[in-house]
C-alpha positions in Angstrom: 0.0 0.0 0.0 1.6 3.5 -0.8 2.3 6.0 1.5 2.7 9.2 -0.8 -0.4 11.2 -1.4 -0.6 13.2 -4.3 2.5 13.7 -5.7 4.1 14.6 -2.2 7.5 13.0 -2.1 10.3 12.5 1.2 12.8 14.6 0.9 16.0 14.0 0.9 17.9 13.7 3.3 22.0 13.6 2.9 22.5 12.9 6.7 25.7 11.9 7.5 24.2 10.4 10.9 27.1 8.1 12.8 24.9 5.5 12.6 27.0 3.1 14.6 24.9 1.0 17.2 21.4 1.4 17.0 21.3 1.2 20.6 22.9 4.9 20.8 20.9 7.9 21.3 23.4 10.5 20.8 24.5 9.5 17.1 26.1 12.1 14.9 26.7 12.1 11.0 30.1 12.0 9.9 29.4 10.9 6.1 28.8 13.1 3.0 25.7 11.9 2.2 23.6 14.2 -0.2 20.4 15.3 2.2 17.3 17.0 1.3 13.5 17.2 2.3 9.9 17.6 0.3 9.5 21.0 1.4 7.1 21.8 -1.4 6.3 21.1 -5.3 6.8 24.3 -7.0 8.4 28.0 -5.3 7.9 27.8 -2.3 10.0 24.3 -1.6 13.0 26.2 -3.2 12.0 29.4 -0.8 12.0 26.8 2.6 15.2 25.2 1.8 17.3 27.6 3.7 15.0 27.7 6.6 15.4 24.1 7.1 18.9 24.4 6.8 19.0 27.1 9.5 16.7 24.8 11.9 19.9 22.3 11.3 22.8 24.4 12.7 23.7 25.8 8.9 24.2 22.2 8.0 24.0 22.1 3.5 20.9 20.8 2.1 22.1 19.4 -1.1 19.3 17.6 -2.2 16.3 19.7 -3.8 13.6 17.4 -4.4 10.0 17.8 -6.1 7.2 16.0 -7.6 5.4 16.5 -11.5 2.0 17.4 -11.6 0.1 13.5 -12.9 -3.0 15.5 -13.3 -2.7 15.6 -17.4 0.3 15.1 -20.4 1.2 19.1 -20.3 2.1 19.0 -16.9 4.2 15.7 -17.3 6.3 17.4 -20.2 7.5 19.8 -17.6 5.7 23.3 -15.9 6.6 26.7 -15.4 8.4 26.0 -11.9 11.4 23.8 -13.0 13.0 26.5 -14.0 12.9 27.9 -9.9 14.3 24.4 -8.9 16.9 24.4 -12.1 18.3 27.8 -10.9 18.5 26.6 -6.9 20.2 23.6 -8.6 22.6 25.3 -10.8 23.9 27.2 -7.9 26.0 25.0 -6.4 27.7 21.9 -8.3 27.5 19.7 -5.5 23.7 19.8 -5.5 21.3 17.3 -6.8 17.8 18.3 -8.7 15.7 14.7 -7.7 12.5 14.7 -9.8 9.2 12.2 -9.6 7.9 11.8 -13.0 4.7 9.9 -13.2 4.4 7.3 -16.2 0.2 8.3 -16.5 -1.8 11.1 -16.7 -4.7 11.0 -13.9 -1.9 9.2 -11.7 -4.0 9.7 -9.0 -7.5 9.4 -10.6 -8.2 5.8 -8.6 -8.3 4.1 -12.0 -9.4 0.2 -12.0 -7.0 -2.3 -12.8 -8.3 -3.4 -16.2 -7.9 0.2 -17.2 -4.6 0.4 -16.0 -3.6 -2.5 -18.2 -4.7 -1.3 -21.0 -2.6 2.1 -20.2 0.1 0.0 -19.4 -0.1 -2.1 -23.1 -0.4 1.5 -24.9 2.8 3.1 -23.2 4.7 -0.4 -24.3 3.5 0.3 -28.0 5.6 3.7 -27.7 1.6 5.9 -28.0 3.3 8.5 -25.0 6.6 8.4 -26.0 6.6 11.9 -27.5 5.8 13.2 -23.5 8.6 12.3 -22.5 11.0 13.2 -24.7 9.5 17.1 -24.3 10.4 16.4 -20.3 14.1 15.3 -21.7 14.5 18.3 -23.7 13.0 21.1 -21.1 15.2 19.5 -18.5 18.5 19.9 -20.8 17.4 23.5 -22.1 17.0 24.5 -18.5 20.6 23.5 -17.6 19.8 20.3 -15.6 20.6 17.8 -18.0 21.9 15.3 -15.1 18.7 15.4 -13.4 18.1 12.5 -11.0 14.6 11.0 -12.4 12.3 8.6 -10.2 10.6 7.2 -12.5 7.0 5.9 -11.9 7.5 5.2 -7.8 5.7 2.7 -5.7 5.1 0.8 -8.9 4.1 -2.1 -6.8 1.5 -0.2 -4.4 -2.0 0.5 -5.6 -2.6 4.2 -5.1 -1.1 5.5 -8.5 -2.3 4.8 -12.0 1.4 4.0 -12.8 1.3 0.8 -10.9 2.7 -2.5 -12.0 0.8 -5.0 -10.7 -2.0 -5.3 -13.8 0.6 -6.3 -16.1 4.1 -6.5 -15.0 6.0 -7.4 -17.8 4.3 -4.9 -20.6 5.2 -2.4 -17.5 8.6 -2.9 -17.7 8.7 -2.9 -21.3 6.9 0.6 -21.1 9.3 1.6 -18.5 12.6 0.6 -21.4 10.5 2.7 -23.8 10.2 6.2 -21.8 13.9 5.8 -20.7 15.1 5.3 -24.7 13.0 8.3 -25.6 14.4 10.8 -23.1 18.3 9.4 -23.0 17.2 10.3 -27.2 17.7 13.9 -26.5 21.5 15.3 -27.4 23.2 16.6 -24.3 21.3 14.7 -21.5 23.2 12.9 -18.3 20.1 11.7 -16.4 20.1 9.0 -13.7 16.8 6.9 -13.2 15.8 5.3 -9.6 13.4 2.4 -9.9 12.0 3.1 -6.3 9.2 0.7 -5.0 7.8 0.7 -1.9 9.1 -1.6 1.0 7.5 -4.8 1.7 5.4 -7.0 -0.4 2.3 -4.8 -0.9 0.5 -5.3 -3.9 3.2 -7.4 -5.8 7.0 -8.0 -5.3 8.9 -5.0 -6.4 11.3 -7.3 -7.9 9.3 -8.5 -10.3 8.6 -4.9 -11.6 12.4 -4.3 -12.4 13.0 -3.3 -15.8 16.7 -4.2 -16.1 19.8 -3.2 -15.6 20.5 -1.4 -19.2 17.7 1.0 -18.2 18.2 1.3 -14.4 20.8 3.8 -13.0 19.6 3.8 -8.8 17.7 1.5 -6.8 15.8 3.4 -4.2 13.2 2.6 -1.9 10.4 4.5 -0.2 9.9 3.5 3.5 7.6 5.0 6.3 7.0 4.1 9.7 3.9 1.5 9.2 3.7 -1.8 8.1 4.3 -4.5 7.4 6.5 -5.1 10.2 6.2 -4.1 14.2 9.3 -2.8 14.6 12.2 -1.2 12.8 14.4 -4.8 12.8 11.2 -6.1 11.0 11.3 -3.8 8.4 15.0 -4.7 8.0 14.1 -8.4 7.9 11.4 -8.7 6.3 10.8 -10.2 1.9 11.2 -6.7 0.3 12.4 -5.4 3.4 15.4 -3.2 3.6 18.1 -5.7 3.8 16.6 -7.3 0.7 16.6 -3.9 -1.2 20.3 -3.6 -0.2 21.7 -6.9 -0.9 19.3 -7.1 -4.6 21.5 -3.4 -5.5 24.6 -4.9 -4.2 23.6 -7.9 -6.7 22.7 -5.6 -9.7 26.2 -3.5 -9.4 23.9 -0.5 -8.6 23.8 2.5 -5.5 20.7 2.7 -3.6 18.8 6.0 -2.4 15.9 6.5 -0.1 13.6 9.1 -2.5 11.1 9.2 0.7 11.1 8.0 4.4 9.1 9.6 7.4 6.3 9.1 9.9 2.9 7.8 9.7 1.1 5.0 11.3 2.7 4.8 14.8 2.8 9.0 15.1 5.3 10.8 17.2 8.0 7.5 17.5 11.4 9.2 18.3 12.9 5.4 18.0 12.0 5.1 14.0 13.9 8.3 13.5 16.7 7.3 15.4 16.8 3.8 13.3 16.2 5.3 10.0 19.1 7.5 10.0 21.1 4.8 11.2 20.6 2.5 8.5 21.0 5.5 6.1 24.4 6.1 8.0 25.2 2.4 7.9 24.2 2.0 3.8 25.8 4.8 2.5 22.7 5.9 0.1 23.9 8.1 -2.7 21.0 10.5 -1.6 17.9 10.1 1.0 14.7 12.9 1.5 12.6 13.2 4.2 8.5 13.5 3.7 8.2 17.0 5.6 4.8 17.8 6.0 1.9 15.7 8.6 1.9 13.8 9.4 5.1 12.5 8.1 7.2 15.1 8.7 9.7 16.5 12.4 10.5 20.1 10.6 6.9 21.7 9.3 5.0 19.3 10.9 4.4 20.3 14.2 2.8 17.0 15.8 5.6 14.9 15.9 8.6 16.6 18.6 10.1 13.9 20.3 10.8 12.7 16.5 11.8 16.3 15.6 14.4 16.6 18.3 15.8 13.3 17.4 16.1 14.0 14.1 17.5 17.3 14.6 20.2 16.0 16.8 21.5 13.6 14.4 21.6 15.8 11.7 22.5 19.4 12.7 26.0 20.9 11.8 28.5 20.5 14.4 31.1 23.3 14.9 33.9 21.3 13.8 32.8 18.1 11.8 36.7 17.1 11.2 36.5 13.8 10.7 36.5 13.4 14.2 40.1 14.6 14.0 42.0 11.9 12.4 45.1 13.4 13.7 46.7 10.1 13.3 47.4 9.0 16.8 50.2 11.5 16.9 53.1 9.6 15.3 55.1 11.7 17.7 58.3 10.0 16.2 59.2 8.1 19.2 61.0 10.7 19.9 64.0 9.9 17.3 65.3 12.5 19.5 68.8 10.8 17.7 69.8 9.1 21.4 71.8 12.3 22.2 74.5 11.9 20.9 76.2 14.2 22.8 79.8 13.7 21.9 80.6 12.1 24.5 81.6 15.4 25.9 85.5 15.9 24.2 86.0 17.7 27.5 89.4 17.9 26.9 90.6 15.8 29.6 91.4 18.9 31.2 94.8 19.4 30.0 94.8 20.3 33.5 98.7 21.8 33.6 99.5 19.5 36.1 100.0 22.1 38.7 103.4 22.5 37.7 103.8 23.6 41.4 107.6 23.9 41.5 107.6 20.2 43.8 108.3 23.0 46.9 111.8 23.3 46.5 112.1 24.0 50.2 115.6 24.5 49.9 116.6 20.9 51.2 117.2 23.1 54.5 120.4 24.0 54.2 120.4 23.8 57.6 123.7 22.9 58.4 123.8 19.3 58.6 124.4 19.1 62.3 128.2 18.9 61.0 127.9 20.2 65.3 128.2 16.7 66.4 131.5 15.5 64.3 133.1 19.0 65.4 132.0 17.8 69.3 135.7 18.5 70.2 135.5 15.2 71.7 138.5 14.3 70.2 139.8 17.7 71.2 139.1 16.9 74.7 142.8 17.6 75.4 143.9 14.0 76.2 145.3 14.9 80.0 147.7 17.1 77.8 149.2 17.6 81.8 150.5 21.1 81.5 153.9 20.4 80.7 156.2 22.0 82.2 156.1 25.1 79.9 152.4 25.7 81.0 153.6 28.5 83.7 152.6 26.8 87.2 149.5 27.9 87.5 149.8 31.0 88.9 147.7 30.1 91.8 148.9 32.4 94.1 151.4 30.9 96.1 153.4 33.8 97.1 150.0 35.2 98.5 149.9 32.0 100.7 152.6 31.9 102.8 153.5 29.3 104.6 152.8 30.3 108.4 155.5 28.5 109.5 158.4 30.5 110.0 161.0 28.1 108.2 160.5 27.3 104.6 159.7 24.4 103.5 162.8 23.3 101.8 160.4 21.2 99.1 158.0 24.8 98.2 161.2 26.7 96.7 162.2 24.2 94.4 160.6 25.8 91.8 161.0 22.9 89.0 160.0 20.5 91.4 156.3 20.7 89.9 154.1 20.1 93.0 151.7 18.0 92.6 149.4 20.5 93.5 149.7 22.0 90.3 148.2 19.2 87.9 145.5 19.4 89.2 143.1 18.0 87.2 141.4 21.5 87.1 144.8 22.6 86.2 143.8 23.2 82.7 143.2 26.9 82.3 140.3 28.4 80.9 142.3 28.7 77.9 141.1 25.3 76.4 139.8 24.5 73.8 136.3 25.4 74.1 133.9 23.1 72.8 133.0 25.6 70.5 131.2 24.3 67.3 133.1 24.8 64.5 130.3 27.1 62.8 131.8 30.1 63.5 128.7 32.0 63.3 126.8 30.0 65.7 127.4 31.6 68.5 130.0 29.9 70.6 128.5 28.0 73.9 128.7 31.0 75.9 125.7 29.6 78.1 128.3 27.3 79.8 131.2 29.8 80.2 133.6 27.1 81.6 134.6 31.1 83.5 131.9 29.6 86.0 133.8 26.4 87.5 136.9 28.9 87.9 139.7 26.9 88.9 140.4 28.8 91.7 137.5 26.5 93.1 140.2 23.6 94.2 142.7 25.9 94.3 141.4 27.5 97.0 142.1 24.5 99.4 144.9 26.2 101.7 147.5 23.0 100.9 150.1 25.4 102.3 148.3 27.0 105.1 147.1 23.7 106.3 149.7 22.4 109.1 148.0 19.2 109.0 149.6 16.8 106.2 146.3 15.1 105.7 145.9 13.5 102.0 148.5 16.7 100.8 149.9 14.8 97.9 153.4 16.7 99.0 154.5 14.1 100.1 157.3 13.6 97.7 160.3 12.2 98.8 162.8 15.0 98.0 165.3 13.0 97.7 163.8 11.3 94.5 162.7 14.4 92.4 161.5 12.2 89.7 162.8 14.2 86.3 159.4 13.1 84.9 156.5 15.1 86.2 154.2 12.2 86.0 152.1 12.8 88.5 152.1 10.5 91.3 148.9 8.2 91.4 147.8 9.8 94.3 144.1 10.2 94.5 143.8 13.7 94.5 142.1 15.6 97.3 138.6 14.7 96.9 137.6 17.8 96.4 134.0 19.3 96.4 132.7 18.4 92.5 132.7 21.6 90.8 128.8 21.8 89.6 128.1 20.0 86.8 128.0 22.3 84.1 125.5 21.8 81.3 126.5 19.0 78.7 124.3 20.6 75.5 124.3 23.0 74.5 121.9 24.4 71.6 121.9 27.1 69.1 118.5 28.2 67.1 118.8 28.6 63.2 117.2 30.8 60.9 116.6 29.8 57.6 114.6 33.0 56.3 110.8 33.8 57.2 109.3 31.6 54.1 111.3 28.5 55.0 110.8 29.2 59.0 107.1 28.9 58.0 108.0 25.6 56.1 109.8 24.3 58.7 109.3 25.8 61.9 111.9 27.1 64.5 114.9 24.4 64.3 118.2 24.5 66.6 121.3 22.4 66.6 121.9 21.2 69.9 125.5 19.5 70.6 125.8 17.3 73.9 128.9 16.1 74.9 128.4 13.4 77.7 132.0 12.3 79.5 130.3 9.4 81.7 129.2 9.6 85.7 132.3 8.4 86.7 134.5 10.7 84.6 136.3 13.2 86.7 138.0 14.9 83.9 135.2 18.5 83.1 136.9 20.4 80.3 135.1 23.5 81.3 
């Protein structure tokens, strides 16, 4: 049963609706599919096409779509208002001029079958051939010589005079004979869509299809009604939609959807929502929507749940990239070329080995305590007894007289050297003082040997004393030994002189910068003679 009354057609519609799952409200069109709507037969469908695109976000309607008058032959050969739809169509290249061309006068006249098939044996003899070769040539003259032509629609309903079912074959023979006449015409580039109605109705559409020399599209017109409950049956069902897709796919032809919309089930937001997914999903070369009631979601005020469904899927969006195929950045893994920071050709810092001049702290010249060899401890004069030339100590002998009255015979012998006079502190201060040889070290004046002055031992009044106690005068004067070796008489044990100091020390300066090197340094000599040694140099 067809859907279209009058010559009121679907208009297109080239959604590009992201019909992915049909479970998803919030679809969006992302394909370039040519869209348009039946706005209106003559001027006033041109005049509403930019309304409708403004009610869409500014999205393009690309398809202009309109229907022939089938009320008589004149109006079949083409009226005054293609040329308002040729000049909307010429516009724009992209656009496409769709056009319903009934095959009968009186299309919609309710004519009985057995009338129709007599219609339908005439057109097969070529008696209205002449019609539509006048379409052909008003088409081309108007500058829409690739119109898109749908050529006696819902052939297999029963509302138009153009139907099939009374004779199908002399049908699609008539159907060969109108396309020969107007592809006659020099300079056309039409397209015709053999569009039937979905479903069975009055007879398969399959069985109404003229060929493939003489078809160009395979459409299909497809409301909300039945047959079918639901949108999957409509999909399912023999003639169904799958059925039209697979039979194009079969053919080598694109399909279109001349007319879709509302009808039987009203206001039903969940058709909408299906419909432009499988338009999505199908990739028609074109698809109208039927806007007017009760079909319609745009003029047709009854039907908002649908309208806001529709308007949804279909409106412009700001930025329609293809949902920005910035390839997933192929942010060159970053070839950032593995630094090849040369390995850094620090110099290996030619560092000039601190060429510190290796401190040459003067080896301290500090006198190689050469002190110690010149210890005059070989100078120690070996009991060098003061010979005889040594003047006797001048101890002062005179100044001790003898209190006794008579001289002693053995004190005048002057060459007679008393034993008195080697004593061992006999050696005068005149000896060799252990002065260091460095003659600018200042000699070991510390220890003047002027302390222990000889005059110490000397001081023991040998003369004065009457008593001969350990007096070492004892010498026989009758053997004045010519050798002055002293007699091995232990001298008087005289009081030790005190000990004088055995080192002595003497500080060197090697120059403030070496001093700082260095620090304070002194060359000590230390002469040690043994406890037991009574000979004292100094």
């Amino acid at each position: 049963m067809s859907t279209c009354i009058g010559t009121v057609t679907a208009g297109l519609l080239a959604t590009g609706a992201a019909l992915a799952a049909p479970e998803k409200d919030d679809d969006r069109t992302g394909s370039d599919i040519a869209m348009g709507a039946y706005l209106d037969y003559g001027p006033s469908g041109v005049a509403r096409i930019p309304f409708l695109s403004h009610w869409l976000g500014g999205k393009q309607i690309r398809v202009g779509h309109t229907y022939l008058p089938g009320d008589r032959w004149s109006n079949i050969e083409g009226t005054d208002f293609l040329e308002d739809w040729a000049t909307w169509r010429r516009a724009a290249k992209d656009r496409m001029f769709v056009l319903n061309v009934p095959m009968q006068e009186r299309n919609e006249g309710r004519i009985p079958d057995y009338q129709v098939a007599r219609l339908i044996r005439a057109g097969a003899d070529g008696d209205f051939d002449g019609h539509f070769k006048k379409l052909a040539e008003r088409l081309v003259s108007l500058g829409v010589p690739d119109t898109v032509v749908v050529l006696g629609w819902e052939m297999n309903g029963t509302t138009y005079t153009h139907r099939c079912g009374p004779d199908p074959e002399r049908w699609k023979a008539y159907w060969k004979r109108i396309v020969t006449a107007m592809r006659s015409v020099p300079g056309q580039e039409f397209q015709f869509d053999f569009a039937p109605n979905r479903g069975t109705d009055a007879i398969g559409w399959t069985k109404c299809y003229p060929g493939d020399d003489v078809v160009d599209i395979i459409g299909m017109d497809s409301y909300d009604q039945g047959p079918g409950a639901t949108f999957d049956d409509q999909v399912s069902q023999p003639y169904g939609l799958q059925q039209h897709v697979d039979f194009a796919k079969a053919h080598g032809k694109r399909i279109s959807y001349p007319e879709w919309g509302l009808f039987r089930r009203g206001d039903n937001p969940d058709y909408v929502r299906r419909m432009l997914q499988w338009i999505e999903q199908q990739k028609p070369i074109y698809h109208t929507i039927t806007d007017y009631c009760p079909h319609g979601v745009w003029q047709c005020k009854q039907n908002p749940r649908s309208s806001r469904v529709f308007r949804d899927a279909l409106a412009a969006k700001p930025n329609p990239l293809p949902t920005p195929v910035i390839p997933t950045p192929v942010i060159p893994t970053p070839v950032i070329p593995t630094p090849v920071i040369p390995t850094p050709v620090v110099p290996t810092p030619a560092v000039p080995t601190p060429q510190l001049p290796t401190p040459q702290v003067p080896s301290p010249a500090v006198p190689s305590p050469e002190v110690p060899p010149v210890v005059p401890s070989p100078v120690v004069p070996s009991p060098v007894v003061p010979s005889p030339v040594v003047p006797s100590p001048v101890v002062p002998s005179p100044e001790a007289p003898s209190p006794f009255p008579e001289p002693s015979p053995l004190v005048p012998s002057p060459l007679a050297p008393s034993p008195e006079a080697p004593s061992p502190v006999a050696p005068s201060p005149e000896a060799p003082s252990p002065i260091a040889p460095s003659p600018e070290a200042p000699s070991p004046v510390a220890p003047s040997p002027v302390a222990p002055s000889p005059e110490a031992p000397v001081v023991v009044p040998l003369p004065q004393s009457p008593s001969p106690s350990p007096s070492p005068a004892v010498p026989l004067p009758e053997a004045p030994s010519p050798a002055p070796v002293p007699a091995p008489v232990t001298p008087p044990v005289a009081p030790k002189p005190p000990a004088a100091p055995k080192e002595w020390c003497v500080p060197i300066n090697f120059g403030e910068w070496l001093s700082k090197l260095v620090g304070k340094q002194s060359v000590c000599v230390k002469i040690d003679l043994g406890e037991d040694s009574n000979w004292w140099p100094f």
